[in-house]
Every structure is written in C-alpha cells, then in structure tokens.
Residue, then its C-alpha position, 0 to 999 in steps of 0.5 A: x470264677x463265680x462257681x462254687x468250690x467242691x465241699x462248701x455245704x455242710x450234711x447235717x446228718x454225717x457233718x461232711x463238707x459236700x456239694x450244693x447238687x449232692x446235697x440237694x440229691x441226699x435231701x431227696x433219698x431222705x425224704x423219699x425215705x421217709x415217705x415211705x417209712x410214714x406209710x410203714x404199717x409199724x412205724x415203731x417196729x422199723x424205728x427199733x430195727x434203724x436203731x439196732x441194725x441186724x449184721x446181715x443188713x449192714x452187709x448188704x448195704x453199699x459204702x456210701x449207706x452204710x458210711x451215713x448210717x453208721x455217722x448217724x450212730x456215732x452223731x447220736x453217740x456224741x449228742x447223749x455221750x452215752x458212752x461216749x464215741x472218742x474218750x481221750x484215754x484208756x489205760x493198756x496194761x500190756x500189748x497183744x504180743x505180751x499178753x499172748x507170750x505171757x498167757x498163751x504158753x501151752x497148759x498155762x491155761x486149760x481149755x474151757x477155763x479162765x485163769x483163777x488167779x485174779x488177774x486182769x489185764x487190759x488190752x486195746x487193738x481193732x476189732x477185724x471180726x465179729x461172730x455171734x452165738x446168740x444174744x449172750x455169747x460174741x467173739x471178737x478178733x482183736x488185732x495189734x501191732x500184727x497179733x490177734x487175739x480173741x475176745x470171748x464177751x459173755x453177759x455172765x463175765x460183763x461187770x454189768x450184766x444188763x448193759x451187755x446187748x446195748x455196748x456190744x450192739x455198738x461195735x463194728x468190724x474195723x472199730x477201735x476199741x479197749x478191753x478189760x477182763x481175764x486170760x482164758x481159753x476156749x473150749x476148743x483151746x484158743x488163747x482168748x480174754x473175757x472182758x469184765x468191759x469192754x469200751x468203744x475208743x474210735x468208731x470206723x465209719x467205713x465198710x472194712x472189705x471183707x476179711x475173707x477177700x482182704x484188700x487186693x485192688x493195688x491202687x487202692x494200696x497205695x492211695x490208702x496205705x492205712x487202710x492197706x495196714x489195718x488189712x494186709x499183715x504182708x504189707x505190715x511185715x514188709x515195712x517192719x524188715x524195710x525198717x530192720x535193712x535202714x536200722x542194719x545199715x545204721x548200725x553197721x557204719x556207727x561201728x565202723x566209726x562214722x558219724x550220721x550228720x544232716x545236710x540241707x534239702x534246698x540249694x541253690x545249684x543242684x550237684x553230687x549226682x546225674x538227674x534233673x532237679x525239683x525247682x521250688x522258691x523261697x518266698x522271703x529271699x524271692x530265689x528260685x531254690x532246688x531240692x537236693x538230688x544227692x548229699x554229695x558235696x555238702x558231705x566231702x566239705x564235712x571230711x575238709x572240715x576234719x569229719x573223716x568218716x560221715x554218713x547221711x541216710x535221707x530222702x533226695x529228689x529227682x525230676x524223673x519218670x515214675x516206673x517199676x524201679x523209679x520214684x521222683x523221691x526216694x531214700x538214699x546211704x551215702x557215706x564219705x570215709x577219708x583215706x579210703x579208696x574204691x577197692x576198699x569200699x567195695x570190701x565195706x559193699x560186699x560185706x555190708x550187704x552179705x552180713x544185712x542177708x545173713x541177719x534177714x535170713x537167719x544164716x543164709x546168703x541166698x534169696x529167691x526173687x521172682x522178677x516177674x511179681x507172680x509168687x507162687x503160681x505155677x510156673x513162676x520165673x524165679x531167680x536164686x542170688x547169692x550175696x556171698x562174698x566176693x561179688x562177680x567184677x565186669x570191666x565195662x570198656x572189655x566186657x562191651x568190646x567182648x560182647x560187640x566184638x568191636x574194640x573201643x578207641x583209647x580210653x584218653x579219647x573217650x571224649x572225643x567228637x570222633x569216638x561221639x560218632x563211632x558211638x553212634x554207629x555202633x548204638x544204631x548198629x546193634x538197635x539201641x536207642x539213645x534220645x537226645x542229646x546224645x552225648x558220649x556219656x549217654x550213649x555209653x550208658x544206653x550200651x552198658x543197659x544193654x549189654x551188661x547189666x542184664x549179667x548182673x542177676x547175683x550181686x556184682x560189680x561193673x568197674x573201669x568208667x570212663x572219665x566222661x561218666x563220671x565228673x567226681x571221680x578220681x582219674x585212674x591210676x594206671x589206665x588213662x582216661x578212666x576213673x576210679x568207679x565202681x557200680x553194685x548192681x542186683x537182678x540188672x539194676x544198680x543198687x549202689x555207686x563209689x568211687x575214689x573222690x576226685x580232691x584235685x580242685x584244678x581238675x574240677x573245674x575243667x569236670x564241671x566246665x564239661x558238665x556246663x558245655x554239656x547241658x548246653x548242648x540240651x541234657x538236663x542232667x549235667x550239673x553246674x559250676x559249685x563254686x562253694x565246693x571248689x573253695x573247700x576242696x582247695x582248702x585240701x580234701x584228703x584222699x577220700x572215698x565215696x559211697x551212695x546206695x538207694x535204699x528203696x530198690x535195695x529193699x525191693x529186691x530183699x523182700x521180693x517185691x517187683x514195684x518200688x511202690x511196694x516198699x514206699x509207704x506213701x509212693x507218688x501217684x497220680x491225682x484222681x480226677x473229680x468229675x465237676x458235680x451236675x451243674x458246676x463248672x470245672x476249676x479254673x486257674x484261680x480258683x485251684x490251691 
C-alpha cells in the first residue's frame, strides 16, 4: 500500500520516530508557543525559567510535556556534554546494602555528624525522591538493589561549591544517578552520605507516577514490568523468593545425585504431555517444526543412555487459553530417576516441597493464602495450607463413586464405547460441562474438576487413573486397567504429575495408536506415534520413575498471589491496539512484520 508506516518522520527536538500528521501538529503547538512567548513582556526572564524549571511546574505538566521537555534538557546536555548525560562509567565502591550494613550500625555515626575518619565511599542507584530545603540543602532518596538510602547534598560538602545550583538543577525523580561523599547522619538520625559530587549516569525522560500513590494500574505492571520494578519493592520481593523456590529445587535434586541436562525446544512431533502445541518453521530445512509441550521423551532416552538421575528446569509452550492459573508459556521441573517408582516419588514431592516452605518460612509448615486476591481487607477469604508430611491421598474411581453415589464399570473397560455413554450421562446428569470431543478421557477429567479437586485445598494427592488418561504410564500392578499415577494438587489446582514409566515398548505403540485414533476423532491433544522413542525404549528403559511440576503456579500459591502473571516477568498479553493517525490508513497485510 502506499500509506506511510507509523514512526517514519524524525522530532527534531526529542529525536523520536513519530507520524507526518503528529509531527505536523507538534510543529503548530510550538509555534504557537512561541508566538506567545514573542509577545512575553520578559522574554529573558521566561527563557531562565524554561532553563531551570521550578519542581511545582513540572508536576503540573502532563506525560507527553513533560517527556519533551525533559528531552530538550538532555539534547542540550549531549550537544555542550556539560556534563555529559550518559558517561560509560562510574566507579561503585560498594552497594546500598553494604553501605547501610557497614554504616548504619547503631552509635557507629551520631546524629547530626559525619564520619571523621576520612572515609569516602561511593555509591550509585535511582534517585525516588527529591526534598528541597533552600537553595543550599537537597535530600535525595537513592534506591538500590531494594535498599534506599539518603543523600544529604549541601554547597558546604560539594568538592566545588559554586557548581552546586547548576549539577543539582539537573537531577529528576527517577534519574540514574553516582554519588561520592562521606557516611553521615541527620540530625534527626537518618543513615544518609554528603557527597563531595554527585554525577548524572542516565537521565529518566519520563514522569515517575508519584511516590505516594506508587504504581497501581495492573496492565500497566505487566506491560511495563521495569517500570513496576523501579516502583513496587512487592513486585522486587516477589521475583527474588520466585527465584529462591527455582534455586531450592535445584539444589535439592543435585544432592540427591541428579544431574541438569538440556533438551531441544522445536521438534518434529510434539509428545510427553496433553495440549496443543505451538507450530513455527524452519526456513532452511523448509519443515513445519513444534516447540516442545514437555521435555518428557528426550529425558527417558537419556536414563536408556545410562543417565539414570536427569532433570531439566525450562520453559514449554503450549497452545492454550490465558487465565488466572494459564500462560500459553511457562516453567516446568521434570525430573526421570531409573529404579524409582511412583510411591517413591511421592515421598521425594512431600519432602521436596515441605522442606522448600520450611526454608520460605523460616520453620513453619503453614501458609495463608487468600484465593480471592483481597489481602488485607476486611473480611477476606483466607485459607491456611499446611505442607506437613504426608499429604491427604484421594483415589479417583472411589472417591468419584463416593461422591456421585454411582459405581464405576471395571476399571479394564474404561475405554469402552459402552463406559463413553455411561459417561456422558452421568456429566449430563449431575450438569458438567465437556466440549467436544468427548472422549472418555475427557470427560473423566471434567469429573475429577468437579467433584475432587475442590478437596484439595492443603496439599494432596489424587491416585489410581485410569489407563486412557494417561498414555505414558506404567498399567498397575494390582488393579486392571489402571496405572501407576499420581497427581499433587494445592488450593484445587494441580501443581505436579509422576508416574511410574511405562518401558513396555509393545504396549506403547498400542498407547500412541490410541492417542492417534483419538485426535482423529477431533481432540488437539492427543499426541502422536514418535517412532524416535519407541526405538530407544526397545533398546531397554529400566524401570523409571517420572516427575513434572509447574514452577509458575507453585509459585503463585507461595507468594500468595492469585494471577499467574504476578509471577511472570514478562507474562503474555494482548497487543494494544493503535488507532491509524488522522489521515492514515490502517495496515494491511503487506505492510504488517
């Protein structure tokens, strides 16, 4: 088309890309600006208070006025490079934690004194807050790493006293910048440093929302989750214990004698789990390819290969909806242990995930959860787990008998048409909802949401699945027509699933040719034949357990957040739709990247 793409024309005063029609309508608001500036009858006067802004006019600036004025600042900055607005570096000499540890120790420094030692250190962070006290006396909140401390910059302290208005009329809220002085305290006894200089390392050309309202719009959290960094010290806490739980569960496999390997991300069939797969294409080969829904099969031909204990933490993708517990991407732990079985596993769960509370905690084995996201207000629903060992066990063919008052058909014709139909029924009977297809599988799996899930509010597990649920895993020993699963589940949702490996490489290929007959009957999920896998189990799998937990939700209910995308950094959203300029015609097809 021959319409202009969005961003093609140069603001010579901010250096942005922007459209013809909005930089034709900024040209006018300057000129108009500067008409009325011409007929100023101080023209000198109002040029000194452009240069140097008062604090109180700058709030009361919108975003976009205040971005471009600020980009003129730092443009002239860049042209005299006096100083100039992005050195390459500064030299820290310690970090706000350090410095508060090593300076802030009661008596160490009394107030209304610095320390007389001779001692300088330097430190660099964001500047959060501002406070003037005349002309002579500024007070910085300098945040780190989630320390803050303060700077107390006086023209007395400054290494050259008759710069001090002009460097300090240069920082803003939000501006990154580099301290040097000497530990003191307030009088009031705060912890502060007097800098000797103090050196602008990266300007913020935006308005930081204010500090006393902070950030608070949830789509604007996760769309700009810096931004949601440098302002919410929760949002900070929350990603350093997401990553303590991932380091935890590291840690507690490597001393068990696992070993962490890497699997590929794109495949040519898309096995090891459930779902409906991401398709992308390799541009060489010219093949459709998948990302991987689960590590699974590569992992079991590594325990053939002789690696018994492997274990892989990484991101899997899946071609699902988005909700409060679902991203089309996430983090998963699989782990595959040669001579292991499911009850074994379930002991590793239990005391995996009771001794990673106890370290959150400090001791304890209980959480608060409030399902409802409303902590602290009154009234909240809140839920108290308890992680101690062992965990509640629900058999899922009695505990769906026990609650339906119906007793199921044996458990070796479970994948009967016949039990299809008695199925059905009983999901129309007691109103739960199954799309198409409705296949056996499906349809028990809409029941045990129903009926047994909602049990699990402390951890447990439910045990004892049918063999049509689950196509990997090893038939059970005592009960026919069931296998050897379990599945751990928190606040009603499931958290982990194991099993005992099925190595029987006869039997499958009678499972995958099921899962074929299956997506041909319309379900997405139903996995294929991998030929790859059959090969190496017939090389010999040794008995084998296997293990899969998503991080993500594990998480979730360990930091008490109810939206997955809490504890995504960078969770999946919707693109924001741009309305075309006046003018200008929306993109077609080939002008789209």
């Amino acid at each position: 088309m021959a319409t202009e793409p969005t961003g093609s024309h140069k603001d010579p005063v901010t250096g942005e890309l922007i459209s013809k029609q909005e930089l034709k309508r900024r040209e006018k608001q300057r000129a108009k600006e500067a008409h009325k500036a011409a007929k100023a009858p101080a023209p000198e006067a109002k040029h000194k208070a452009e240069a140097k802004p008062s604090g109180t006019n700058e709030e009361e600036l919108n975003p976009n006025q205040y971005f471009e004025l600020r980009s003129r600042q730092i443009l002239h900055l860049k042209q005299t490079q006096s100083p100039n607005p992005y050195p390459h570096k500064f030299h820290v000499t310690c970090s706000i934690q350090s410095y508060i540890e090593t300076y802030g120790a009661e008596g160490y420094i009394l107030p209304g004194t610095k320390l007389d030692t001779g001692v300088k250190e330097s430190l660099a962070g964001r500047i959060h807050n501002i406070r003037t006290s005349g002309a002579k006396l500024k007070f910085y909140d300098l945040h780190g790493e989630g320390f803050k401390v303060q700077i107390m910059a006086t023209q007395q302290d400054a290494a050259d006293p008759d710069s001090f208005v002009a460097t300090h009329d240069i920082f803003r809220r939000g501006d990154i910048v580099g301290v040097t002085g000497t530990p003191s305290r307030t009088k009031k006894g705060e912890l502060s440093i007097s800098p000797s200089s103090m050196q602008l390392l990266s300007p913020n050309l935006h308005q930081l929302p204010s500090s006393h309202f902070g950030l608070k719009d949830q789509e604007t959290r996760y769309r700009k989750r810096y931004l949601d960094l440098i302002l919410n010290d929760n949002t900070r806490r929350l990603f350093v214990t997401r990553s303590k739980i991932v380091n935890y569960i590291r840690r507690f496999l490597d001393n068990l004698g696992f070993m962490e390997v890497e699997t590929p991300m794109t495949s040519l069939l898309a096995g090891g789990a459930t779902a409906k797969p991401f398709i992308t294409h390799h541009n060489d080969l010219d093949l459709d390819l998948y990302l991987r829904i689960a590590p699974e099969l590569y992992l079991k031909e590594l325990v053939v290969g002789g690696l018994d204990r492997v274990y892989e933490i990484g991101r899997v993708f899946r071609n699902e909806g988005i909700d409060l517990t679902h991203n089309p991407e996430f983090t998963i732990c699989e782990f595959y242990m040669a001579y292991a079985d499911m009850e074994d596993l379930m002991d590793m769960t239990e005391a995996m995930v009771e001794g990673l509370v106890k370290f959150l905690t400090g001791g304890s084995t209980k959480l608060v959860y409030h399902p409802d996201g409303n902590k602290g207000q009154e009234g909240a629903r809140q839920l108290e787990l308890d992680f101690k060992r062992p965990w509640k066990r629900y058999d899922m063919i009695e505990t769906l008998e026990e609650k339906l008052g119906v007793t199921f058909p044996p458990g070796d014709t479970l994948h009967t048409e016949e039990t299809n139909k008695w199925l059905r029924e009983l999901c129309v009977k007691h109103n739960v909802e199954c799309s198409e297809p409705r296949t056996n599988a499906r349809l028990l799996d809409k029941l045990v949401g129903e009926f047994i899930e909602p049990l699990c509010i402390s951890p447990a597990f439910i045990v004892g699945h049918p063999q049509v649920m689950s196509p990997l895993a090893k038939w059970h020993r005592s009960r026919p027509g069931l296998c050897e699963r379990f599945e751990g589940f928190l606040c009603g949702k499931e958290i982990c699933n194991a099993y005992t490996e099925l190595n029987d490489p006869f039997e499958q290929r009678l499972r995958f040719e099921e899962q074929v007959r299956q997506k041909e009957q319309g379900d997405d999920e139903a996995q294929g034949i991998d030929e790859t896998f059959i090969d190496a189990l017939e090389h010999g799998l040794p008995p084998t357990g296997g293990w899969g937990m998503g991080i993500d939700r594990l998480v979730m209910f360990l930091t008490d957040s109810t939206n997955i995308k809490e504890v995504l950094l960078f969770p999946a959203m919707k693109p924001l739709e741009v309305a075309p300029q006046p003018g200008q015609a929306p993109l077609d097809s080939s002008d789209q990247v």
